[in-house]
C-alpha positions as CSV (number, residue, x, y, z in Angstrom):
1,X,-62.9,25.9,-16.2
2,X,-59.9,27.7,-14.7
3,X,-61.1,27.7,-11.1
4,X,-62.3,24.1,-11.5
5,X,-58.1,23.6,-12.6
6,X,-56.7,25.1,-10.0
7,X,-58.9,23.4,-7.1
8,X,-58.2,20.1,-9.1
9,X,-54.4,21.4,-8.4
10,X,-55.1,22.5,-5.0
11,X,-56.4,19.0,-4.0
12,X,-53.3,16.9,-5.8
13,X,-51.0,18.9,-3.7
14,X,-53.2,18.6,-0.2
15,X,-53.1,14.9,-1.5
16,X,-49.5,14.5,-1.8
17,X,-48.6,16.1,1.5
18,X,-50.8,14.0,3.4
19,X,-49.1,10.7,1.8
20,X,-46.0,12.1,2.4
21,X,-47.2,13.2,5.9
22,X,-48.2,9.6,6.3
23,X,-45.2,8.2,5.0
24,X,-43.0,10.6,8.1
25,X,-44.9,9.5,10.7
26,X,-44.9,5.4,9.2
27,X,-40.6,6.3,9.3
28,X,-41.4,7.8,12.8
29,X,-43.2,4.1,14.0
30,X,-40.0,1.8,13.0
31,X,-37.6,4.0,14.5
32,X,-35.3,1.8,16.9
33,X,-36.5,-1.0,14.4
34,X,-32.6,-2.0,13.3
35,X,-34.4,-4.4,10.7
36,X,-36.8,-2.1,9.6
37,X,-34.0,1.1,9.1
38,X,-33.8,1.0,5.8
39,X,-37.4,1.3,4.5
40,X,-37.5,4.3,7.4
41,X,-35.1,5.7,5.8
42,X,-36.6,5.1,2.3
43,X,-40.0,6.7,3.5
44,X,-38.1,9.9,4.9
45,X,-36.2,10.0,1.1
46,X,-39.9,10.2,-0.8
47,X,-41.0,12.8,1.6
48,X,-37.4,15.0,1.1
49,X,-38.1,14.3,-2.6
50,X,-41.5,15.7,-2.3
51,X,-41.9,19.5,-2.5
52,X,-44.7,19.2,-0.4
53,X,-42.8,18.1,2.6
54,X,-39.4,18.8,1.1
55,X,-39.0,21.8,3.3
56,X,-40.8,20.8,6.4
57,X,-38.5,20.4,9.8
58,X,-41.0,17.4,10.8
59,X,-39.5,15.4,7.8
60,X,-36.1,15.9,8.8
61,X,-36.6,15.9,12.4
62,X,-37.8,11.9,12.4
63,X,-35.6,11.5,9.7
64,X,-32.6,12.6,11.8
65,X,-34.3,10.7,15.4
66,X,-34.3,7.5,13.4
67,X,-31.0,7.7,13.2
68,X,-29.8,8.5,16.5
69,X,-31.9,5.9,18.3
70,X,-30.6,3.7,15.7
71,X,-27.6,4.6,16.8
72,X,-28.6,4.6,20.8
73,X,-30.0,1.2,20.3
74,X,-26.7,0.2,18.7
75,X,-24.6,1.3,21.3
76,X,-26.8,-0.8,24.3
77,X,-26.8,-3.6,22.5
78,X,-22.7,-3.2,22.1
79,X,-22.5,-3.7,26.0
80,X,-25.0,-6.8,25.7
81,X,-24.2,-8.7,22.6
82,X,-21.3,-7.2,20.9
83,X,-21.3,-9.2,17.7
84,X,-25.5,-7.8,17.0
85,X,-25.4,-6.6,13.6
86,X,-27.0,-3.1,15.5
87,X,-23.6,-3.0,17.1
88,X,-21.6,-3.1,14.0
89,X,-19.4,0.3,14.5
90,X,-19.1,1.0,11.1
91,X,-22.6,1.1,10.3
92,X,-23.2,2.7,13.6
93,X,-20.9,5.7,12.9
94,X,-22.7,5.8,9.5
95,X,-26.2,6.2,11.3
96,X,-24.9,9.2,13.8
97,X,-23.4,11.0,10.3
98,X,-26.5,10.4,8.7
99,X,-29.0,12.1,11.9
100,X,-26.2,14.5,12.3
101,X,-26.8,15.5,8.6
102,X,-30.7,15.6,9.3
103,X,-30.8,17.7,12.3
104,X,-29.1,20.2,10.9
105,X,-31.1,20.9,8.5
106,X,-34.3,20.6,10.1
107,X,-32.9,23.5,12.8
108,X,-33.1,25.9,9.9
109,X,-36.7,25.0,8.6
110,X,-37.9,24.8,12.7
111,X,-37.4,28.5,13.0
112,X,-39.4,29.8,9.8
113,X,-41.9,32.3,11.1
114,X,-45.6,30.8,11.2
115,X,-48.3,33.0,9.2
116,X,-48.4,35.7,12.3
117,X,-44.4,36.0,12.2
118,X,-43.5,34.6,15.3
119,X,-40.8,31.8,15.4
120,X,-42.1,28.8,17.7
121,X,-39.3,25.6,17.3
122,X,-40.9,22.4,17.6
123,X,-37.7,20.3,18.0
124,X,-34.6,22.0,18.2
125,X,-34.5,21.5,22.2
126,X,-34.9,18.0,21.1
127,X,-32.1,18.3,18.3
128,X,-29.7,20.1,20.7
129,X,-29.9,18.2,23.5
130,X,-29.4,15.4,21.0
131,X,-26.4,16.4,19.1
132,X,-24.7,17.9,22.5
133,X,-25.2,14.6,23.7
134,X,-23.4,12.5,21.6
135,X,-20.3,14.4,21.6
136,X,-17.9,11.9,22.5
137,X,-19.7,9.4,20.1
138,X,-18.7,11.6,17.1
139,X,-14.9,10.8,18.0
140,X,-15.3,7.3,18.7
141,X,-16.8,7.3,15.4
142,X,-14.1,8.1,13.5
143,X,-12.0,5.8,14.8
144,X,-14.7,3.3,13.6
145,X,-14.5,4.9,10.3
146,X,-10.9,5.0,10.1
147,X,-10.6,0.9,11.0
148,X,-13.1,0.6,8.0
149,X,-10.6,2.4,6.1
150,X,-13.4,4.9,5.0
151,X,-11.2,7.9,5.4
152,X,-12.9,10.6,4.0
153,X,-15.3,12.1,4.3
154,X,-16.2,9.9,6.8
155,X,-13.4,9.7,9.3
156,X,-12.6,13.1,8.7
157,X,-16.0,14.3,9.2
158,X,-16.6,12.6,13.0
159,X,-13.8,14.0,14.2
160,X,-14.1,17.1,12.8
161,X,-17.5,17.6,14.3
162,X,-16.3,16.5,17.5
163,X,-13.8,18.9,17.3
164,X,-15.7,22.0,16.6
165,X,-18.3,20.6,18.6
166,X,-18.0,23.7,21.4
167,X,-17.6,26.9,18.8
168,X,-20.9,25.5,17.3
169,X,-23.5,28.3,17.4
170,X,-26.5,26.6,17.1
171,X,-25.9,24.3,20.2
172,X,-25.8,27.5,22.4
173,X,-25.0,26.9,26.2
174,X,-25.2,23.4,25.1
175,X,-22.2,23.1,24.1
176,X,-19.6,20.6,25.4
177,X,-16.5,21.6,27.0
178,X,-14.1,19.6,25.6
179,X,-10.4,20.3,26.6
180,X,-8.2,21.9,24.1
181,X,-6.1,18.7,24.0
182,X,-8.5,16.6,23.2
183,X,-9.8,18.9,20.4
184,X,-6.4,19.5,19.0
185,X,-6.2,15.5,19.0
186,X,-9.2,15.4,16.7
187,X,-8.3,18.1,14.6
188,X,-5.4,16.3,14.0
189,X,-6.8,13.1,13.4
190,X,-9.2,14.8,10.9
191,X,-6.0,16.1,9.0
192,X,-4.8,12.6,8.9
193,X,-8.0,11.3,7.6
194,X,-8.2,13.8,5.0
195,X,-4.2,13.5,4.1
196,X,-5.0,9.9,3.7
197,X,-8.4,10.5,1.4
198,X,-6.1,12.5,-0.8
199,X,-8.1,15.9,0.3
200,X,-5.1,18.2,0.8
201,X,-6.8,21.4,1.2
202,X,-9.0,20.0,3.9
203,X,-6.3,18.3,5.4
204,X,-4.2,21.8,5.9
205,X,-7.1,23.2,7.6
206,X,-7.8,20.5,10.1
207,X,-3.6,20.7,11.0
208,X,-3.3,24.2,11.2
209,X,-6.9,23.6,13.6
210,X,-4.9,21.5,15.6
211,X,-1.4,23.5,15.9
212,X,-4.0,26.7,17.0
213,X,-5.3,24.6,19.4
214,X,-1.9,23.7,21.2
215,X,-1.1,20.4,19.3
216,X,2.7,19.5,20.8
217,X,2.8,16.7,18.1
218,X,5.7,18.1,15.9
219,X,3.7,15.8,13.1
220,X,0.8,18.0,13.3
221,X,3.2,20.8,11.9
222,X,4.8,18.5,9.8
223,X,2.2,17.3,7.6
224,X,0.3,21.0,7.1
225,X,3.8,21.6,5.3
226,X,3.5,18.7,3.7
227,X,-0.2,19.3,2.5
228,X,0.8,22.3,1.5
229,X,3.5,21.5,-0.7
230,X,1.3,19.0,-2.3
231,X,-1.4,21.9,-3.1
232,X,1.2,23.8,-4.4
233,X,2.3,20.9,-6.9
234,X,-0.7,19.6,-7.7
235,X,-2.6,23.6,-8.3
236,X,0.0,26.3,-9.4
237,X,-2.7,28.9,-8.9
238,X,-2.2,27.8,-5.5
239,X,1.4,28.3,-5.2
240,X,1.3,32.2,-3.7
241,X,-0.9,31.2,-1.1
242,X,0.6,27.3,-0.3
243,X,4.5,29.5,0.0
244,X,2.7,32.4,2.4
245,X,1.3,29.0,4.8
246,X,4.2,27.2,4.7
247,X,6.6,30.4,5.9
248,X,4.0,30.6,8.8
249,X,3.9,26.8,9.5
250,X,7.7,26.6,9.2
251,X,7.8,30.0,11.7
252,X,5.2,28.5,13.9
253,X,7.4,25.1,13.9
254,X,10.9,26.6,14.5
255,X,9.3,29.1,17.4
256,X,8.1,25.9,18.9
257,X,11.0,23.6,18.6
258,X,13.7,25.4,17.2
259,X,16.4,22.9,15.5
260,X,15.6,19.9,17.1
261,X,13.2,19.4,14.0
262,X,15.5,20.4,11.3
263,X,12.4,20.4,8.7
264,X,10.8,23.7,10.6
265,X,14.5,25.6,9.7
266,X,14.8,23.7,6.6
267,X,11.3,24.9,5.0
268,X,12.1,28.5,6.8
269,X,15.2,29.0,5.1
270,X,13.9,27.3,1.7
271,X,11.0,30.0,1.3
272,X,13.6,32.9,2.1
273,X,15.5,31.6,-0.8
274,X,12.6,31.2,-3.2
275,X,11.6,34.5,-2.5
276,X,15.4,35.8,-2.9
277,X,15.9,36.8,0.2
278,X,19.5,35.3,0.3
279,X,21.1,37.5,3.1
280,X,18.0,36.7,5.8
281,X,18.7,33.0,4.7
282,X,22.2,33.5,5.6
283,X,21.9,35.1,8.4
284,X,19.5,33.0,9.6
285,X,21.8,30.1,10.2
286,X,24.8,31.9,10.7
287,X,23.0,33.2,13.8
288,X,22.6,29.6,14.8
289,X,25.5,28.3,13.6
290,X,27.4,30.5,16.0
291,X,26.4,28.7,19.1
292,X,25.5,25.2,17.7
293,X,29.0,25.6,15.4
294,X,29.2,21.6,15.2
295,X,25.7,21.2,13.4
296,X,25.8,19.6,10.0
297,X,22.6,20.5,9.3
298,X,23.1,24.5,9.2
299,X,26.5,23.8,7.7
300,X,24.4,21.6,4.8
301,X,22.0,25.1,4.6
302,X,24.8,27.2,4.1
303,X,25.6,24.5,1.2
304,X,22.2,24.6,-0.5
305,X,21.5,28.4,0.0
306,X,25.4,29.1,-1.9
307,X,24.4,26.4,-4.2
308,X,21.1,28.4,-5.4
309,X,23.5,31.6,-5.4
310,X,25.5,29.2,-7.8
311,X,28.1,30.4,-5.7
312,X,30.5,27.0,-6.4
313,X,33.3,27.5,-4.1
314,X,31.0,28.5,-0.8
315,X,28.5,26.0,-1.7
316,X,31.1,23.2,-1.7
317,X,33.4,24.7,1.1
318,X,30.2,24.5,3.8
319,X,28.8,21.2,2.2
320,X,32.7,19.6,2.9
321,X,32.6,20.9,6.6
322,X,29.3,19.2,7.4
323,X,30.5,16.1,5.7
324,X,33.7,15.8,7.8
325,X,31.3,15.7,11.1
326,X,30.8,12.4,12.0
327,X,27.3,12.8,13.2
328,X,26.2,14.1,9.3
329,X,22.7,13.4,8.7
330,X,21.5,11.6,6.0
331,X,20.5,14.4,3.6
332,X,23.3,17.0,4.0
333,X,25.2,13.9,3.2
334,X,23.2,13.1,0.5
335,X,22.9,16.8,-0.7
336,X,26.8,17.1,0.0
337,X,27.7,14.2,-2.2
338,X,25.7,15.6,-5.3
339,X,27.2,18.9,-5.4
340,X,31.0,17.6,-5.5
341,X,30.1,15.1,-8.1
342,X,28.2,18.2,-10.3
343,X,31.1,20.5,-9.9
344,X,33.7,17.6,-10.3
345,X,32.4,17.1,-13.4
346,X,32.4,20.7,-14.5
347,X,35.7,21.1,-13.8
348,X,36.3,18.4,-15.5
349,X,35.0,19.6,-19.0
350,X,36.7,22.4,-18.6
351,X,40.3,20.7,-18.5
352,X,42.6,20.3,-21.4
353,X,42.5,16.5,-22.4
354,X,45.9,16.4,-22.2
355,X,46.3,16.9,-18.3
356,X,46.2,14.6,-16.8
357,X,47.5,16.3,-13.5
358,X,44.6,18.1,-13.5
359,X,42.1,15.2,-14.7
360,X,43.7,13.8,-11.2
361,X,43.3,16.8,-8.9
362,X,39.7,17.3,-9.9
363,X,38.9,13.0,-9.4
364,X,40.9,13.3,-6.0
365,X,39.3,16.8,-4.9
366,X,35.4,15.9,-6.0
367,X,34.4,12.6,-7.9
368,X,36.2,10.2,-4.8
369,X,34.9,12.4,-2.1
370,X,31.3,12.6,-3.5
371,X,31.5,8.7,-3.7
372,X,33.4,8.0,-0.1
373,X,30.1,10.7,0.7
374,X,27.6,9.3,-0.9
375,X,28.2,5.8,0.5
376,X,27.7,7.0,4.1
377,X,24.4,8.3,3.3
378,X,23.8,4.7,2.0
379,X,24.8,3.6,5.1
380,X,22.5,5.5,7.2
381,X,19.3,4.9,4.4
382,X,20.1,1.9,2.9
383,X,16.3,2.3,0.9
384,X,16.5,5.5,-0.8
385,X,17.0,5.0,-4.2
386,X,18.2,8.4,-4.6
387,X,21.8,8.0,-3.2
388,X,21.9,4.3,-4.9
389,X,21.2,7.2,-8.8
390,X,24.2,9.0,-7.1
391,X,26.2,6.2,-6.8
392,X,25.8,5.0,-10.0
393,X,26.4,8.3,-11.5
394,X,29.5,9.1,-9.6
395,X,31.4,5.7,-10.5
396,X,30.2,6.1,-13.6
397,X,31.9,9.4,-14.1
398,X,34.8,7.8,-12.6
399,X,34.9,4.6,-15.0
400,X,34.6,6.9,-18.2
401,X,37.1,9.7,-17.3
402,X,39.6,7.2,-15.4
403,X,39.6,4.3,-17.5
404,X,41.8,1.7,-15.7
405,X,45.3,0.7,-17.7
């Protein structure tokens, strides 16, 4: 009875494969058939839901062809008839993810050793040839992706591929050569896919891909910092690591363009002082500051690094010499403005109500400045609600503790 079982068993499973088998090569017969893609792709689904065949590289080798010729025929009818629904970019970047996906993991399953040992691939000169031939198509795709507003995975995932397309193992002398501009390009167009899809961490990776790769877009160091400060916001575990790549992002950044980009110095400076490392922070810009004395910016750094050493009198002393530059930018303005109206007002608590000499020093020496201060910043950013809070607080001080007569 047992043997009788297990031959019963035997002959289910030999049954299965062959329909599944059958239903392969029936995907294999309407490939190029745009019509007919979709119940392809539904006959290559039953067979990778099938243990029989779920681990065969025929199954994911037609699977993965169907897509690509898909995607072929797409692209000839493009230079015909560019309104064909088989032309439609979107779905035709959707059909070269989809054989991408395939191939790869029918490479794998190609080079199991047969009952003797030996390793014969069946298709992965096929699958390489493939793959290494659409290279370009992989960037073009994600521009298609990104018009469809279908940032990630999929935008991010074209031109990643692209990108990485010549470090690829598995395509062996295959491999494009693609120039390092062009792959930083991609990498960077990756990290703004990902930015965009709200996937920070992969979004780092791709920047940081890009800077490596030679990227002279100051953006493409300017939004790793900015992924990295949103991993360290959004993941506290994260905040070691997100401080350790931003001090090498903000290094990398000043190296390259020094303080022409005042973020790179900015975030340098910032992580010194987070760390406690006051006197690099100092010296930092004092170093700077001795050839480019006339900068507001590294007089605004001196501000905010005294400020955190709640050092009062330095603090406000360098934020008062960057404000009296015409050429202030808007947040040492901004940053300037604050820090008069916070120690205004705590020098003004600490007055005797009854002197009013003082009550007029301290309105004449802080609260008017920070507003005279804080109204040029408005004038160089009218949006920022920020200085319009400042405002309001600093003539608010002023209306309470100088009532008019």
């Amino acid at each position: 009875m047992k043997k009788f079982m297990t031959l019963a068993l035997c002959m289910a499973a030999v049954a299965s494969m062959s329909a599944q088998k059958e239903n392969v090569d029936a995907a294999k017969k309407l490939s190029g058939n745009f019509d007919k893609i979709q119940e392809a792709r539904d006959l290559i689904q039953k067979a990778i839901a099938d243990p029989s065949t779920a681990n065969d590289a025929y199954t994911y080798y037609i699977g993965g062809k169907l897509e690509f010729d898909a995607y072929d025929k797409g692209k000839t009818m493009g230079a015909i008839k560019p309104d064909d629904p088989s032309a439609n970019r979107e779905k035709m970047a959707e059909e070269l993810l989809n054989g991408y996906d395939l191939y790869l993991k029918a490479l794998p399953l190609d080079s199991v050793p047969n009952e003797k040992g030996q390793v014969k691939p069946k298709y992965a000169k096929n699958i390489i040839g493939t793959i290494a031939g659409h290279a370009g198509d992989f960037f073009q795709s994600g521009a298609a992706m990104w018009e469809a507003k279908r940032y990630y995975p999929e935008a991010y995932n074209c031109f990643l591929i692209y990108a990485q397309m010549p470090d690829a193992a598995f395509l062996g002398n295959k491999a494009p050569e693609i120039p390092e501009v062009d792959r930083a390009q991609a990498f960077f167009n990756a990290g703004i896919a990902a930015y965009s899809g709200n996937a920070v961490k992969d979004a780092a990776d791709a920047f940081r891909n890009a800077r490596l790769h030679g990227s002279e877009d100051p953006n493409t160091y300017i939004y790793e910092l900015a992924s990295w400060q949103a991993i360290a916001q959004r993941d506290s575990s994260m905040n070691d690591e997100a401080q350790k790549r931003i001090l090498d992002v903000a290094q990398a950044g000043y190296d390259k363009f020094g303080i022409e980009q005042p973020i790179f110095l900015n975030n340098l400076v910032n992580t010194y002082v987070l760390d406690g490392d006051y006197d690099k922070a100092i010296s930092t810009v004092n170093n700077l500051l001795s050839s480019n004395p006339d900068n507001s910016n590294l007089l605004g750094l001196l501000g905010f690094i005294y400020d955190r050493q709640d050092k009062d009198d330095e603090s406000i002393d360098y934020y008062r010499k960057a404000a009296a530059l015409e050429n202030c930018d808007f947040e040492t303005l901004k940053n300037a403005s604050k820090k008069m109206y916070r120690v205004g007002a705590t020098k003004y608590g600490l007055l005797n109500p009854n002197d009013t000499a003082g009550k007029q020093a301290v309105r004449d020496a802080y609260f008017e400045p920070a507003l005279a201060t804080a109204k040029r910043a408005k004038a160089i950013n009218g949006d920022d609600s920020d200085v319009d809070y400042v405002i309001e607080n600093i003539e608010y001080a002023i209306q309470t503790y100088y009532p008019a007569n």
